[in-house]
Backbone as JSON Lines, residues from 0, in Angstrom:
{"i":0,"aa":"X","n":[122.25,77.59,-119.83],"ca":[122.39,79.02,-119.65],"c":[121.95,79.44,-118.24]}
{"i":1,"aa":"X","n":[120.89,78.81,-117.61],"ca":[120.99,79.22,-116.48],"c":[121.79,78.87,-115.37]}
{"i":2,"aa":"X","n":[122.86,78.07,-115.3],"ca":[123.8,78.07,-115.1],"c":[124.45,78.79,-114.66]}
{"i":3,"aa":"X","n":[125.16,79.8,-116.2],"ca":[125.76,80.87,-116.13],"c":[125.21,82.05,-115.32]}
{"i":4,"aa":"X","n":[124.06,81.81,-115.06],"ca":[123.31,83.27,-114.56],"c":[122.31,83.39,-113.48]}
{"i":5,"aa":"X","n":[123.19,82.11,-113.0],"ca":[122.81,81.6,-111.13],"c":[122.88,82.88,-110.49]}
{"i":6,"aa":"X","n":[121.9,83.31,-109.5],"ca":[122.23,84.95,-108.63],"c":[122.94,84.11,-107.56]}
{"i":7,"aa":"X","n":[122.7,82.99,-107.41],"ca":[123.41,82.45,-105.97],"c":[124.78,82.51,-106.36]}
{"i":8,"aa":"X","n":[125.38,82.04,-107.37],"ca":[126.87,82.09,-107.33],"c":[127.81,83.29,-108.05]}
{"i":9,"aa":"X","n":[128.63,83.3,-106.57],"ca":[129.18,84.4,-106.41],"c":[131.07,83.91,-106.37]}
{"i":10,"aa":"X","n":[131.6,85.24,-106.41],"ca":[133.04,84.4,-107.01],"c":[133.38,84.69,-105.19]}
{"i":11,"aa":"X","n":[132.69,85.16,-104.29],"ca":[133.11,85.58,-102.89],"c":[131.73,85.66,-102.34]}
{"i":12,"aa":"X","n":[131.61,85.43,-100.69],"ca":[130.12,85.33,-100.6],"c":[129.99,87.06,-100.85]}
{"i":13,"aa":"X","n":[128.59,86.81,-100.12],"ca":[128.02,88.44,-100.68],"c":[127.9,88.96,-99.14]}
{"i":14,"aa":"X","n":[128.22,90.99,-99.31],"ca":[128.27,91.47,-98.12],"c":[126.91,91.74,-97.77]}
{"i":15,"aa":"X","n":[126.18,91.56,-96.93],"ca":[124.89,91.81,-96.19],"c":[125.25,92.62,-94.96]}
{"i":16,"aa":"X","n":[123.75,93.57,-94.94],"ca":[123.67,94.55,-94.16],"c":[122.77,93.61,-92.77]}
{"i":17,"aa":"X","n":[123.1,94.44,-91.71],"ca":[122.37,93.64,-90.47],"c":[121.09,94.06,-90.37]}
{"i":18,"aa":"X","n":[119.94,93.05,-90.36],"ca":[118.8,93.87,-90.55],"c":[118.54,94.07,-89.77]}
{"i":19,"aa":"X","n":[117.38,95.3,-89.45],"ca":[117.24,95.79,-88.37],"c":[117.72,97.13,-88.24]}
{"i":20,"aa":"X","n":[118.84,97.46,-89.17],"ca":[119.52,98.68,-88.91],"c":[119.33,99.09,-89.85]}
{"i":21,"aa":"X","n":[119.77,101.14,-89.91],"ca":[119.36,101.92,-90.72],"c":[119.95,101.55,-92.34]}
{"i":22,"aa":"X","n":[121.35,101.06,-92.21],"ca":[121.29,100.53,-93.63],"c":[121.09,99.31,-94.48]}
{"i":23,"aa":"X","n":[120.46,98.26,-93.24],"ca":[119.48,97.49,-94.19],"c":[118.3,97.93,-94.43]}
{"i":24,"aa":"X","n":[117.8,99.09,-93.99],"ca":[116.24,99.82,-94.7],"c":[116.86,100.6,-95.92]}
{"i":25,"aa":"X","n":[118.24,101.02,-95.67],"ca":[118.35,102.19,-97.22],"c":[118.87,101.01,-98.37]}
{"i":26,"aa":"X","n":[119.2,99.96,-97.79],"ca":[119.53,98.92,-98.94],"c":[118.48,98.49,-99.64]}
{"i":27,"aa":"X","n":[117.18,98.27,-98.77],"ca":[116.05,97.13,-98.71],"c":[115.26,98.53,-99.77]}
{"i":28,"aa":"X","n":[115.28,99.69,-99.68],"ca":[115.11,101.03,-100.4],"c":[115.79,100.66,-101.74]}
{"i":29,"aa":"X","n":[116.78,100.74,-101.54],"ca":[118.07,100.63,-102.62],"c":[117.16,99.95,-103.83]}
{"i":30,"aa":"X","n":[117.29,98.51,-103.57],"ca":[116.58,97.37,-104.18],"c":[115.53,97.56,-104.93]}
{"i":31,"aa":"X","n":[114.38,98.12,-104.01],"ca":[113.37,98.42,-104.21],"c":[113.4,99.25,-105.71]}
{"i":32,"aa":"X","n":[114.0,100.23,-105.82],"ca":[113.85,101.07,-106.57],"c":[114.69,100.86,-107.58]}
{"i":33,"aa":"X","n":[115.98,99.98,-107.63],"ca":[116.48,99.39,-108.77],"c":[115.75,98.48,-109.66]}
{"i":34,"aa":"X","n":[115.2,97.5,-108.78],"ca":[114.32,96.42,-109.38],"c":[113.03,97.18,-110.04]}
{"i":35,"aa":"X","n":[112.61,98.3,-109.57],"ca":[111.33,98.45,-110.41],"c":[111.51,99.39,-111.93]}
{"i":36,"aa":"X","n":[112.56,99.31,-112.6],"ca":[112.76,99.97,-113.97],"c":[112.15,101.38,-113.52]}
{"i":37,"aa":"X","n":[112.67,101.97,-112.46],"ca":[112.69,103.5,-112.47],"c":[113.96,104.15,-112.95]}
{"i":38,"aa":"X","n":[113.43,105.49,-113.52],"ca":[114.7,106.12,-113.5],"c":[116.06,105.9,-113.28]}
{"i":39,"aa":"X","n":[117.44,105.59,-113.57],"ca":[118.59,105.38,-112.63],"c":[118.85,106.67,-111.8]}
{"i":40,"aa":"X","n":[118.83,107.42,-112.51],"ca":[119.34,108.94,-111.71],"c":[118.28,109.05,-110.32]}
{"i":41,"aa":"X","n":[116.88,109.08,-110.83],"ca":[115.92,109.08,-109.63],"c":[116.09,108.0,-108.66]}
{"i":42,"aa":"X","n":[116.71,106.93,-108.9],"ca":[116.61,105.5,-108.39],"c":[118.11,105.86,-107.24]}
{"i":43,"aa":"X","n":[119.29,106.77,-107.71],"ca":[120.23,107.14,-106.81],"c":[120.23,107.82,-105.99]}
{"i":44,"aa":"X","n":[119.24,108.5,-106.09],"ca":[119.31,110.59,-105.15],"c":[119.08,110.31,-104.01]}
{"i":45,"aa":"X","n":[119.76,110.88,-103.24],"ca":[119.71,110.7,-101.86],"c":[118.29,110.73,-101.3]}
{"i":46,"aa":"X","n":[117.58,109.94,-100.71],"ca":[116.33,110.15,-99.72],"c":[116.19,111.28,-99.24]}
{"i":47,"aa":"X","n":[115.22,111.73,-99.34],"ca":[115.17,112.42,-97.94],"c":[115.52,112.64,-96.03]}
{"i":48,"aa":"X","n":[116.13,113.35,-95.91],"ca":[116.5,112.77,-94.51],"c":[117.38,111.67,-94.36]}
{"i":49,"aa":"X","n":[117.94,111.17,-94.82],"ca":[119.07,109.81,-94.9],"c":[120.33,111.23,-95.33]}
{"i":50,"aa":"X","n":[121.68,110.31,-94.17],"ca":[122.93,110.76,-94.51],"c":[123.62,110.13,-96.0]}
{"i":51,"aa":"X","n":[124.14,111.2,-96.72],"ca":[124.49,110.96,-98.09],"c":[125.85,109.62,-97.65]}
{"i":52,"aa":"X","n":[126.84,109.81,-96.92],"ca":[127.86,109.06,-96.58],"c":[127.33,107.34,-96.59]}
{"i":53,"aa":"X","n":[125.96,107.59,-95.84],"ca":[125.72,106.33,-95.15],"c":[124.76,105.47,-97.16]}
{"i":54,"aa":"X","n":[124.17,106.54,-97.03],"ca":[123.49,106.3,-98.54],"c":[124.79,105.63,-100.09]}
{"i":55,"aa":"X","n":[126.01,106.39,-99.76],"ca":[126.8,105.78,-100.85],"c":[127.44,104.4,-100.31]}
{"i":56,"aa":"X","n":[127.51,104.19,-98.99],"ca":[128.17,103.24,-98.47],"c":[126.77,101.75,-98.94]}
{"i":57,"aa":"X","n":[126.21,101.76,-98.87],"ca":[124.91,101.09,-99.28],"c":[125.26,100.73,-100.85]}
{"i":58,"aa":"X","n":[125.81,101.46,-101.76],"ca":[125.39,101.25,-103.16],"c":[126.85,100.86,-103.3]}
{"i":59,"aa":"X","n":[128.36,101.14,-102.55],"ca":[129.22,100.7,-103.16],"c":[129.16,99.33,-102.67]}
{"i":60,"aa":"X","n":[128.6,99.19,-101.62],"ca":[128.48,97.08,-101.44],"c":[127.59,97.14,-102.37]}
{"i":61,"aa":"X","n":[126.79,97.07,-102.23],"ca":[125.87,97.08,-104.0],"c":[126.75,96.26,-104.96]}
{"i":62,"aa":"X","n":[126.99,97.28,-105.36],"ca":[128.4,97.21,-106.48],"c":[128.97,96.09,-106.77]}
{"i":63,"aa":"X","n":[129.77,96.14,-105.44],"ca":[130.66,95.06,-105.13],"c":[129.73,93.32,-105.2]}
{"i":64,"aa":"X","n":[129.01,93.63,-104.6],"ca":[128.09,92.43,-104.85],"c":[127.76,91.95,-106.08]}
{"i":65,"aa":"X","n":[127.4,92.56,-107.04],"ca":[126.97,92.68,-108.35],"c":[128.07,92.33,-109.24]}
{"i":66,"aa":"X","n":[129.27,92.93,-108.82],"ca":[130.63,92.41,-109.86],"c":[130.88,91.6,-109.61]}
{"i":67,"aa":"X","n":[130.7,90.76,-108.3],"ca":[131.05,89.79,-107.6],"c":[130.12,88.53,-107.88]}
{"i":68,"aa":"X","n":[128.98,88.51,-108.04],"ca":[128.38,87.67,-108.89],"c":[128.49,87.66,-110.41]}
{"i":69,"aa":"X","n":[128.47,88.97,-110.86],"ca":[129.15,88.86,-112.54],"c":[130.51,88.2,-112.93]}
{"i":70,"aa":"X","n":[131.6,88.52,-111.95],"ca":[132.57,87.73,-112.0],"c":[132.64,86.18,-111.19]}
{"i":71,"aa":"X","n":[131.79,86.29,-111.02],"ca":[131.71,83.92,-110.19],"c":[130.71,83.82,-111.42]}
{"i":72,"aa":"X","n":[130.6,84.13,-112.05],"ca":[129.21,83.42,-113.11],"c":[130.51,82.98,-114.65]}
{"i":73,"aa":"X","n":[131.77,83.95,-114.64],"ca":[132.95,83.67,-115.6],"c":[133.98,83.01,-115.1]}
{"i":74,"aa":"X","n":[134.35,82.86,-113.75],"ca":[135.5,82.55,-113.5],"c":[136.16,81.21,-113.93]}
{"i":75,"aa":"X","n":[134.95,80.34,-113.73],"ca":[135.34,78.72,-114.12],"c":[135.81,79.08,-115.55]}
{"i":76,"aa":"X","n":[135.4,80.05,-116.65],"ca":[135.95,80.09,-118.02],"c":[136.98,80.49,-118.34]}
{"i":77,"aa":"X","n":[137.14,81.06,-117.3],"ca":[138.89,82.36,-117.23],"c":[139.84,81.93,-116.22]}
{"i":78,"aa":"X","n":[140.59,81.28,-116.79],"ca":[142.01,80.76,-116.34],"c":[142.88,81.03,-116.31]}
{"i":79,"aa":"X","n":[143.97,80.94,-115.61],"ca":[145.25,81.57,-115.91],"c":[145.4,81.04,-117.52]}
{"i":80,"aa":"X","n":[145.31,80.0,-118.01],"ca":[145.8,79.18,-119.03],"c":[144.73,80.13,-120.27]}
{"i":81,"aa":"X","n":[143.53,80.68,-120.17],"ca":[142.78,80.91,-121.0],"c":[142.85,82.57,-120.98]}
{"i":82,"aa":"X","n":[142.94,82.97,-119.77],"ca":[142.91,84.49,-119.7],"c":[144.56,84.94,-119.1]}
{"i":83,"aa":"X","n":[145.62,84.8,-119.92],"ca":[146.96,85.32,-119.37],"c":[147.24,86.35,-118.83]}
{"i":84,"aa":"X","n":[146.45,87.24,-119.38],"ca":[146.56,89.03,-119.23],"c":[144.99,89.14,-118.55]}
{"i":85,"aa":"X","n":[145.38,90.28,-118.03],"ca":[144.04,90.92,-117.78],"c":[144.03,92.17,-118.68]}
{"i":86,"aa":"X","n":[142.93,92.65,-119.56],"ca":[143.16,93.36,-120.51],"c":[141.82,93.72,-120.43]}
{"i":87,"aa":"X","n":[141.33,94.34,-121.33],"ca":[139.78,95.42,-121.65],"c":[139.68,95.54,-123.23]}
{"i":88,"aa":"X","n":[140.22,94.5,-123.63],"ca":[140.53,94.36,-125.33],"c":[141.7,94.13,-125.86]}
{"i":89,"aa":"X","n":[142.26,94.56,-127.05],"ca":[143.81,94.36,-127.37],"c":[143.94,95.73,-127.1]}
{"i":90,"aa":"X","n":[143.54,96.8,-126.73],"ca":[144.22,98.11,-126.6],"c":[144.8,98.51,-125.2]}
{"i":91,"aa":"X","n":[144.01,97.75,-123.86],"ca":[144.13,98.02,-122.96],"c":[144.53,96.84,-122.12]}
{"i":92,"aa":"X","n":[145.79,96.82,-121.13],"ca":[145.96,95.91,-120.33],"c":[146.35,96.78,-118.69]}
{"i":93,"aa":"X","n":[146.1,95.8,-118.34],"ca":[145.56,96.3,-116.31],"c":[146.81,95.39,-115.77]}
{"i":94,"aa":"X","n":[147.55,96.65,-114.96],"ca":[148.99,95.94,-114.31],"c":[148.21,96.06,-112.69]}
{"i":95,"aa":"X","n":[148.91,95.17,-112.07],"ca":[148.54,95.31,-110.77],"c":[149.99,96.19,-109.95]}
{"i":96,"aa":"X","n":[149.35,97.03,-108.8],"ca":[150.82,97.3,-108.02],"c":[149.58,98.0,-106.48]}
{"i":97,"aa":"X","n":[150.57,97.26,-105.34],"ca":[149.68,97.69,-104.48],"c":[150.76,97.77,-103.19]}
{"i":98,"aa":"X","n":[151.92,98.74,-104.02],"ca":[153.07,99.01,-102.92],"c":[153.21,98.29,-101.8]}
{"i":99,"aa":"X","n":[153.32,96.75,-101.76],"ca":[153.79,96.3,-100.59],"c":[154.35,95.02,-101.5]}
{"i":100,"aa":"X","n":[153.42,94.06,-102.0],"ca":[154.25,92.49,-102.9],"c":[154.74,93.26,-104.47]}
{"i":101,"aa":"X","n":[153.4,94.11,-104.91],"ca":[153.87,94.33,-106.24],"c":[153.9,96.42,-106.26]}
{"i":102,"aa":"X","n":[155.62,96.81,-105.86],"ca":[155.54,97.81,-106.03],"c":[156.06,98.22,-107.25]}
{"i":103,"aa":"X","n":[156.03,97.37,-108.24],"ca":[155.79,98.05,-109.75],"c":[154.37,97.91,-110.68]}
{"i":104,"aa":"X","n":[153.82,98.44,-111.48],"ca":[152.65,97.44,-111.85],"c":[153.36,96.57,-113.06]}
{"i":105,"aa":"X","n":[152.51,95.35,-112.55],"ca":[153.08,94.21,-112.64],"c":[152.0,93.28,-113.63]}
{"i":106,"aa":"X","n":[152.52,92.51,-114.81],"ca":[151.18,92.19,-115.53],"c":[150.82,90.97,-114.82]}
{"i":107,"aa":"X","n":[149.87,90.46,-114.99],"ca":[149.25,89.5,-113.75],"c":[148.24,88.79,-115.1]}
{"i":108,"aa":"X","n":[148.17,87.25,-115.08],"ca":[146.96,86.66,-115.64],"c":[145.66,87.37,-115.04]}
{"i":109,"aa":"X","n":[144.39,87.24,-115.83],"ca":[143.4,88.06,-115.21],"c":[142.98,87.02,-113.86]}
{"i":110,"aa":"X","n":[142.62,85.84,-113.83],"ca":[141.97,85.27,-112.36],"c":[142.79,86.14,-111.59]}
{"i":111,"aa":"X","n":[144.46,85.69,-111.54],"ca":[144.66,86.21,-110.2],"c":[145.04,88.09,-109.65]}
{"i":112,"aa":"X","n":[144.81,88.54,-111.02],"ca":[144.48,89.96,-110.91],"c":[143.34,90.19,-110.14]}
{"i":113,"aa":"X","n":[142.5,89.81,-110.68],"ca":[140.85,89.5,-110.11],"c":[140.85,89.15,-108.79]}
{"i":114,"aa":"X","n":[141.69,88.16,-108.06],"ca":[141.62,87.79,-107.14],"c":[141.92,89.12,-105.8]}
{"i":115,"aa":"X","n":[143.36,89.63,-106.1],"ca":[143.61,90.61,-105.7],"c":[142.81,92.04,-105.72]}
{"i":116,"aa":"X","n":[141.95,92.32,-106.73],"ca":[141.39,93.27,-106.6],"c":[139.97,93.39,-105.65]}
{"i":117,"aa":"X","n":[139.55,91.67,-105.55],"ca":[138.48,91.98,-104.8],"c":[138.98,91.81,-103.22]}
{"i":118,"aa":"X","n":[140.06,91.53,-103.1],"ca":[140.99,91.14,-101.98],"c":[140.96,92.85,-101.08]}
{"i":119,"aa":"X","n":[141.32,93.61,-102.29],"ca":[141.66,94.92,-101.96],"c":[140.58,95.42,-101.84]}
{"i":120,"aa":"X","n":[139.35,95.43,-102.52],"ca":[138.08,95.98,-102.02],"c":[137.78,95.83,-101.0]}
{"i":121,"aa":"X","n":[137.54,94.66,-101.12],"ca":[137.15,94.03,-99.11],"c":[137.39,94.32,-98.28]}
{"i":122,"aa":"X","n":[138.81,94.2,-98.21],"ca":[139.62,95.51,-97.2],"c":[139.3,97.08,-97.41]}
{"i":123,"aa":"X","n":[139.35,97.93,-98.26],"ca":[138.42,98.84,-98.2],"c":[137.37,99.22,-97.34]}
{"i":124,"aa":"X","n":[136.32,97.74,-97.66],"ca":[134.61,98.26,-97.45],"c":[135.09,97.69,-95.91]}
{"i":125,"aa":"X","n":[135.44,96.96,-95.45],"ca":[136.08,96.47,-93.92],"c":[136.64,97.76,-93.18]}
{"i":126,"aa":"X","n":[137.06,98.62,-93.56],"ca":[137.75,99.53,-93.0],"c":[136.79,100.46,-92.25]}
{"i":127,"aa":"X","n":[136.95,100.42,-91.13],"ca":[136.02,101.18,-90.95],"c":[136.46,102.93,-90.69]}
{"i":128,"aa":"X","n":[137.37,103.16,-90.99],"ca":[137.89,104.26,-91.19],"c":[137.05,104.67,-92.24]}
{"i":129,"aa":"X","n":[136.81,104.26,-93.72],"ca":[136.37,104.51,-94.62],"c":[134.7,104.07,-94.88]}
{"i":130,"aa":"X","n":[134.62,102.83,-93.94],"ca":[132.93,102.53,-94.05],"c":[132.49,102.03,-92.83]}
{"i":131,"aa":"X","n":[132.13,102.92,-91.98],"ca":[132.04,102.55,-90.81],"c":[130.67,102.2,-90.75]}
{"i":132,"aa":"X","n":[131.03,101.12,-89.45],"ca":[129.31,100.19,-89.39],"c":[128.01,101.33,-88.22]}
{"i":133,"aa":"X","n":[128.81,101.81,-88.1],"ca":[127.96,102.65,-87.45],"c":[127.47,103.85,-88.01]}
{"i":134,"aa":"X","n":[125.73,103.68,-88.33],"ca":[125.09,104.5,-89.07],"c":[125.79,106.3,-88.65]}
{"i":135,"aa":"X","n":[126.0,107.06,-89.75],"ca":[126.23,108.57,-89.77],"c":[127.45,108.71,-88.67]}
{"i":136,"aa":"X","n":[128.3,108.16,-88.93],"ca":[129.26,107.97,-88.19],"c":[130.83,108.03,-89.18]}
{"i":137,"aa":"X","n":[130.64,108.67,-90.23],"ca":[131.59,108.65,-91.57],"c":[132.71,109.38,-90.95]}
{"i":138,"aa":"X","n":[133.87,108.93,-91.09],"ca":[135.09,110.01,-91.29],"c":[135.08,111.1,-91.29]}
{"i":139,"aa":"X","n":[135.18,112.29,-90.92],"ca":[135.32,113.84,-91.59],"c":[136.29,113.98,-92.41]}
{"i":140,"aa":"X","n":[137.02,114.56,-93.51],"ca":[137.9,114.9,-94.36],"c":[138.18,116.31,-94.28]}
């Protein structure tokens, strides 16, 4: 069982903040206050004085990290051969479409659904249009 529930293995490495900078202190924060069984709601709220932009950009790598080890701790079990569909039970199945290879949604075995979706995150959190590495430096909308 511990095995299954290695923190080192990850189905992609993991994104790290540069330390030294303002959002490896709101991460190194982040942590802090997840790990100690506080509140969740209190454990999210923006700091004091910290930009909210820069503060969510912190928790969606979070995230991503976290699914990203939850999913490398299953993957060796979920195969194309074992997991055909990607589904959320027998009621719900997840098509992929990402208007350029698959502009219909398209049913996909779950690995390589999976594969693509963290494909597409990455690119996301990479963007720096949308997560820029430079502290308080967010997009305007």
């Amino acid at each position: 069982l511990k095995q299954v529930f290695n923190k080192d293995k990850t189905f992609r490495p993991k994104r790290k903040f540069e330390p030294g900078t303002q959002r490896f202190e709101l991460h190194k924060r982040a942590q802090a206050s997840l790990n100690s069984g506080v509140d969740l709601k209190a454990a999210v709220q923006l700091p004091s004085g910290e930009d909210q932009n820069d503060w969510v950009a912190v928790h969606v790598v979070d995230f991503f990290n976290r699914i990203n080890l939850i999913y490398g701790t299953i993957c060796e079990f979920c195969t194309e051969r074992t997991c055909p569909v990607m589904s959320g039970g027998p009621k719900y199945e997840y098509r992929w479409q990402d208007d350029m290879k698959y502009k219909k949604p398209t049913a996909l075995p779950a690995p390589q659904y999976m594969n693509l979706l963290m494909d597409w995150i990455e690119v996301q959190i990479n963007n720096e249009d949308i997560f820029p590495t430079s502290v308080g430096k967010c997009k305007e909308e």
